[in-house]
C-alpha positions as CSV (number, residue, x, y, z in Angstrom):
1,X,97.9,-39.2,-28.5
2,X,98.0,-36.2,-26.3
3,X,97.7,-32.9,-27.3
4,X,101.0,-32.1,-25.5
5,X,102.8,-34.9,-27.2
6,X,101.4,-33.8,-30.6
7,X,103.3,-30.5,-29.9
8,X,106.2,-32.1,-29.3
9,X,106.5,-33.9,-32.4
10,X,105.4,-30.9,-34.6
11,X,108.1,-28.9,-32.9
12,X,110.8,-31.4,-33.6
13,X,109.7,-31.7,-37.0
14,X,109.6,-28.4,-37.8
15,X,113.3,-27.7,-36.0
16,X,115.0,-30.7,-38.0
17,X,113.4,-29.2,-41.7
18,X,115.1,-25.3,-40.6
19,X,118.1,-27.2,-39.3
20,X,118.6,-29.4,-42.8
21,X,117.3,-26.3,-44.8
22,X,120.0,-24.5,-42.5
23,X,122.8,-26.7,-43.5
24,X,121.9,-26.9,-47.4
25,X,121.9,-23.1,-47.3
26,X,125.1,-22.7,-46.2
27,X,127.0,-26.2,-48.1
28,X,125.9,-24.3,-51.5
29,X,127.2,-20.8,-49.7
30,X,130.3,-22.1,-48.6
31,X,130.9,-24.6,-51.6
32,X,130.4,-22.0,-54.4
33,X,131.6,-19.0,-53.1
34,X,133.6,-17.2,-55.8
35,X,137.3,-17.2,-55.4
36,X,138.8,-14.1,-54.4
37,X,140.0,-12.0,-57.1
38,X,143.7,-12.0,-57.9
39,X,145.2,-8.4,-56.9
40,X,148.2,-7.4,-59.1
41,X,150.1,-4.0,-57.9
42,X,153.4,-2.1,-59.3
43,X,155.2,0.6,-58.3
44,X,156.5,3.1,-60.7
45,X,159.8,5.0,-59.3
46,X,159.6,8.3,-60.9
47,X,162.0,9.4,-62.4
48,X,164.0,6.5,-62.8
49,X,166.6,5.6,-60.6
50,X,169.9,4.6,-61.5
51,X,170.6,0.9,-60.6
52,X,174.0,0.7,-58.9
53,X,176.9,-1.2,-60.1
54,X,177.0,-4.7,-58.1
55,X,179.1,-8.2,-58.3
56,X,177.3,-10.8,-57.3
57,X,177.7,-15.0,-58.1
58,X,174.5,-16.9,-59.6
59,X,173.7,-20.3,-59.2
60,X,176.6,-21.6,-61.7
61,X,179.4,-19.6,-60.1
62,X,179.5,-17.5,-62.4
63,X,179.5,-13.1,-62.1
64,X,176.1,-12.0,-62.6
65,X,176.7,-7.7,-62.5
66,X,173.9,-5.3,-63.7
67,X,175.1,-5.6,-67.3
68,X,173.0,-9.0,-67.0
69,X,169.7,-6.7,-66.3
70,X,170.3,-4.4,-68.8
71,X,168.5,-4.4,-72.7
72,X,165.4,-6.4,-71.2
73,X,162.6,-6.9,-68.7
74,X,163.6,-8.5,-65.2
75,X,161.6,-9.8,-62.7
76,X,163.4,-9.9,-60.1
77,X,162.3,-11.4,-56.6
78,X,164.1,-11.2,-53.6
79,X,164.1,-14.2,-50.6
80,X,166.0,-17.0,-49.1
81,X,166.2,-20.7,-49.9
82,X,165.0,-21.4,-46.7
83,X,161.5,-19.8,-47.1
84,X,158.9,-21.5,-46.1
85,X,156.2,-20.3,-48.2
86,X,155.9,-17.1,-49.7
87,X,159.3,-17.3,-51.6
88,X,157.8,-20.7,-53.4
89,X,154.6,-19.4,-54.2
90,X,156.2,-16.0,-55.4
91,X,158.5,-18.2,-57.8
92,X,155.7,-20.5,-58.4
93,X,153.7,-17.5,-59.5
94,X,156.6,-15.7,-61.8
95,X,157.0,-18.7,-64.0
96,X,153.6,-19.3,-64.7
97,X,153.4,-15.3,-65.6
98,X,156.5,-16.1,-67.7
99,X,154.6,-18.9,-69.2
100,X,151.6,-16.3,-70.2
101,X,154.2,-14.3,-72.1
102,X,155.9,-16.8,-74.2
103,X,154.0,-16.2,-77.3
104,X,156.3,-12.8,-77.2
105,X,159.6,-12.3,-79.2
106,X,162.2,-14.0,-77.2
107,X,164.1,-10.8,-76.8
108,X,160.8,-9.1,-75.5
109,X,160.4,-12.0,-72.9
110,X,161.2,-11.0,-69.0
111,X,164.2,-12.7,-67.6
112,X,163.2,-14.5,-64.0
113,X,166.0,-13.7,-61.5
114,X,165.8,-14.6,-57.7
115,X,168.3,-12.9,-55.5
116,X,169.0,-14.0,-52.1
117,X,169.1,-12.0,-49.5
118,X,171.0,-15.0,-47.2
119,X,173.9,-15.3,-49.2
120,X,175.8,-17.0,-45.8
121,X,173.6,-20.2,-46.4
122,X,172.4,-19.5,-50.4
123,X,175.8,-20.9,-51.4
124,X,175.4,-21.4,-55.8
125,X,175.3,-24.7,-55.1
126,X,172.3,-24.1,-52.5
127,X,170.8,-22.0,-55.2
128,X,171.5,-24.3,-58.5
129,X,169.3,-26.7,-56.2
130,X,166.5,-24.6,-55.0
131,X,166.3,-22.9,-58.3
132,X,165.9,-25.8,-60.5
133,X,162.6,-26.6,-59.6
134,X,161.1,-23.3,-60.9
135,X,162.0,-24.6,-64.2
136,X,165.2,-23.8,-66.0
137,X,164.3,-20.0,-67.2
138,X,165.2,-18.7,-63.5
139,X,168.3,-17.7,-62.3
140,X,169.2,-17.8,-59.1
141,X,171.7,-15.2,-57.7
């Protein structure tokens, strides 16, 4: 063999062990990467406001005022039936946090309410549908 096609081969061996090494690198970067941390955020209105008095129908037809808020915790999430995404995954997300507090007292347990803000389509009946498939602890309004 000639010197020239010696260095050929060498160089094409040594490219194809950086190029595998390469790949392995970054399979084990990309496959094990940590998931991102969750990020939780509140806002605290200080000093409380006063929540308005409001008549509004939930998902059985029946009045659902702010007497129904009052003496407990509420998280309340507003949307649209018609969301796409972030309105599921919200939901999604609130009954599983509901799930993490069920070994509390049943009155210290937060209520799940999800107010429309497309009440022309989000009909009860619209809303007893969507609604349901969050489990039966949210209410739909």
């Amino acid at each position: 063999m000639n010197r020239t096609r010696i260095s050929s081969i060498s160089l094409t061996i040594v490219v194809a062990i950086l190029a595998a090494s390469a790949g392995v690198w970054l399979a084990r970067s990309v496959l094990q990467a940590p998931a991102p941390a969750a990020t939780t955020s509140a806002t605290v209105i200080q000093p409380p406001r006063l929540l308005p008095a409001f008549d509004l129908l939930n998902e059985t037809g029946a009045q659902f005022t702010r007497a129904n808020l009052e003496g407990r915790w509420s998280l309340v999430f507003f949307g649209f039936t018609h969301c796409p995404a972030i309105c599921p995954n919200t939901l999604t997300m609130l009954q599983q946090t509901k799930s993490l507090l069920a070994d509390l007292p049943q009155d210290l347990q937060p209520q799940l309410v999800f107010v429309s803000v497309d009440p022309e389509r989000d009909t009860p009946q619209q809303m007893a549908e969507y609604v349901r498939f969050f489990g039966p602890a949210l209410r739909g309004v």
